[in-house]
C-alpha positions in Angstrom: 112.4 61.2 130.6 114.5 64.4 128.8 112.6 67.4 128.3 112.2 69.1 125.2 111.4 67.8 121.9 114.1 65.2 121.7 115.0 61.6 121.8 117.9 59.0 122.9 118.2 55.6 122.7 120.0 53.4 124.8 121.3 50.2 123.7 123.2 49.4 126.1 120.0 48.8 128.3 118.5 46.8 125.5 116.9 48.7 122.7 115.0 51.2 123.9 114.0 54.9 122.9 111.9 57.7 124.7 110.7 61.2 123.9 109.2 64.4 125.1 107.2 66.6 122.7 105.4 69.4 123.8 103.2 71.6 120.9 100.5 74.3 121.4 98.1 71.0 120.7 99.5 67.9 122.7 101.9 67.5 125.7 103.1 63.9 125.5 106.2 62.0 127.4 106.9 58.4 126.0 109.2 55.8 126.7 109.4 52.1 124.3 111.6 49.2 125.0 111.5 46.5 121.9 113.3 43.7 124.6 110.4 44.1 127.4 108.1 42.0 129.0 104.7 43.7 128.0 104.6 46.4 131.0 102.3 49.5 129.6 101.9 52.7 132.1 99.3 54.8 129.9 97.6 57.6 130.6 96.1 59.6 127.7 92.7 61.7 127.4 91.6 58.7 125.1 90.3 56.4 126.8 89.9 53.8 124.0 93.5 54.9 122.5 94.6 53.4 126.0 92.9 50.4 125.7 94.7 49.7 122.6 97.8 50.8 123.7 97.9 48.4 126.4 96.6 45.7 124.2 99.6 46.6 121.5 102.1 46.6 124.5 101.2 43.4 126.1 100.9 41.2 122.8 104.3 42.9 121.3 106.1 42.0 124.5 107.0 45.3 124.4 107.7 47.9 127.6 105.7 51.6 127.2 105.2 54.0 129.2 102.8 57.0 127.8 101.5 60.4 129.6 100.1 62.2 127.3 97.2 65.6 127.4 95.8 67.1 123.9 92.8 69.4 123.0 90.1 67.0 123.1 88.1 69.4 123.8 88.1 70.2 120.2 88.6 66.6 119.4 90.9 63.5 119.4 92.9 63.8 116.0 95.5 66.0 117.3 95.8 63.6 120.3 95.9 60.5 118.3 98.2 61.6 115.3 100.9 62.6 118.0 100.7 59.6 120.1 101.4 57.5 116.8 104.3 60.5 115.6 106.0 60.0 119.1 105.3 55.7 119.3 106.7 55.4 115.7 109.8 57.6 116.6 110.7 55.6 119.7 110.8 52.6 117.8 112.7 53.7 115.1 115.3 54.9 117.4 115.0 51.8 119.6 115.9 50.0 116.5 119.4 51.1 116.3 121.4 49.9 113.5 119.1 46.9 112.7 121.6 44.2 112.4 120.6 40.6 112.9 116.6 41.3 112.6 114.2 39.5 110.6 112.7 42.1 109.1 109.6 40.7 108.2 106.7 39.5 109.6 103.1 38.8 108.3 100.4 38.1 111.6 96.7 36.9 111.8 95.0 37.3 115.2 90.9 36.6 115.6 88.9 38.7 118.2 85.7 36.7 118.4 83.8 37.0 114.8 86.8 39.4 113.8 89.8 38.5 112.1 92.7 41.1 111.2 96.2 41.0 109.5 98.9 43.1 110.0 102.3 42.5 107.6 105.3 44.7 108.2 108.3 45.2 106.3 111.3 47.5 108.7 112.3 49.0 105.4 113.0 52.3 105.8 110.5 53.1 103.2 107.2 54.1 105.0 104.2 53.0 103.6 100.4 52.0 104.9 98.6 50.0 102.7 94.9 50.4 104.9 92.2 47.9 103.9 89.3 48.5 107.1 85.6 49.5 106.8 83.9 49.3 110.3 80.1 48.8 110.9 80.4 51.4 113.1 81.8 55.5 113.2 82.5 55.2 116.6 83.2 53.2 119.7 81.9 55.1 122.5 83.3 58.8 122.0 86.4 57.3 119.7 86.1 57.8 116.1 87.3 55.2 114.0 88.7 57.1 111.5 91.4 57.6 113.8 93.0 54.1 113.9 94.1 54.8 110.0 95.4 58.3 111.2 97.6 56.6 114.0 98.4 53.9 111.7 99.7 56.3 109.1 101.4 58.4 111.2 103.5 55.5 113.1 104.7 53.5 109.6 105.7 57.2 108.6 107.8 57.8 111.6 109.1 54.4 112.4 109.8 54.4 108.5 108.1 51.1 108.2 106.0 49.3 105.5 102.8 48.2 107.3 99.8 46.4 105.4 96.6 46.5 107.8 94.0 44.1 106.6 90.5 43.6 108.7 88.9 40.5 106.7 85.9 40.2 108.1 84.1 41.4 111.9 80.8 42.8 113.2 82.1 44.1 115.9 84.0 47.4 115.6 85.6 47.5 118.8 86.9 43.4 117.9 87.7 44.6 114.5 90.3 47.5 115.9 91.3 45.4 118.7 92.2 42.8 116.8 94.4 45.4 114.8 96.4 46.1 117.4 97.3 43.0 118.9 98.3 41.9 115.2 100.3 44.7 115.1 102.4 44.5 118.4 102.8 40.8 117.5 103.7 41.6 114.2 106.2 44.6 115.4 107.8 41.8 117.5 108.4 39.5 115.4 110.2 41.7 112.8 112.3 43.4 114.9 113.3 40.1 117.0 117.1 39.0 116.2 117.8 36.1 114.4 121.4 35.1 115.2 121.2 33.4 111.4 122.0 37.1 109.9 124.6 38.5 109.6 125.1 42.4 109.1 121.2 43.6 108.4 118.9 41.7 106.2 119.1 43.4 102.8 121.1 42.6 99.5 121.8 46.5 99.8 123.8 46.5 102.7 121.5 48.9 104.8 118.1 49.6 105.9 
């Protein structure tokens, strides 16, 4: 990967992105392919942040490699919100000009008692429309007030419109798990190309 703050995509590799970003908080090197085959290298100091990663990565079909080292000594929100700053960044980059994707996608996916739905619109209009409540604050040291901070941080960089919807669950760790396998297979199914479209799919003329 570059060093530095900085990203480049490379299309001609399929559509792919990575990043370096280095702050007095979080150290964090990341690499996204859209076209992959569900290969995740993560390493973070969140353990359960990985677990979902991998989860989002293998559902999404997607290719990500992650190293990434934060204050957790403090706590995990600085490590979180930058993870989801750098992910969202990557894909919007690794989404190039957008030409010939669906767009849209609207996904159930059932963990057990646990049923979540994640709709996303590549809009170029971020937006996170959150509807979660978890039985639980935690899941072993990972608070769950952080999936809605990574959530919100990834629509805002990837400039997407994301809807997160957890029905129903007892389960926290089914509930957010759930989330993020919607969400990859969601995220894959929007950004696949339909050869149907011509140009990107807008009456505008842009995304």
């Amino acid at each position: 990967m570059s060093d530095g703050n900085n990203m480049s995509g490379n299309q001609q590799n399929g559509r792919s992105a990575e990043i370096a970003r280095k702050t007095n908080e979080t150290d964090i090197r990341l690499a996204f392919a859209l076209d992959g085959t569900g290969i995740s290298e993560i390493e973070t100091d969140v353990p359960f942040l990985n677990h979902m990663l991998d989860l989002f990565a293998k559902h999404g079909q997607f290719d990500l490699r992650l190293n990434a080292k934060g204050d957790v000594d403090i706590d995990d929100h600085h490590t979180v919100e930058d993870i989801g700053i750098c992910l969202g960044q990557t894909v919007r980059q690794a989404l190039g000009d957008k030409k010939g994707i669906k767009r849209y996608a609207n996904v159930f996916v059932p963990m057990d008692e646990a049923l979540a739905q994640v709709a996303i619109d590549i809009s170029n209009r971020p937006h996170l429309e959150y509807r979660a409540e978890f039985p639980s604050a935690q899941v072993g040291s990972f608070s769950t007030e952080m999936v809605h901070e990574f959530l919100w941080k990834f629509a805002l960089e990837a400039r997407i419109t994301l809807h997160v919807i957890v029905h129903y669950g007892r389960n926290t760790h089914h509930m957010i798990e759930a989330v993020f396998k919607a969400l990859g297979r969601a995220l894959d199914e929007a950004s696949s190309i339909d050869p149907r479209v011509q140009g990107v799919p807008s009456t505008k003329g842009v995304l």
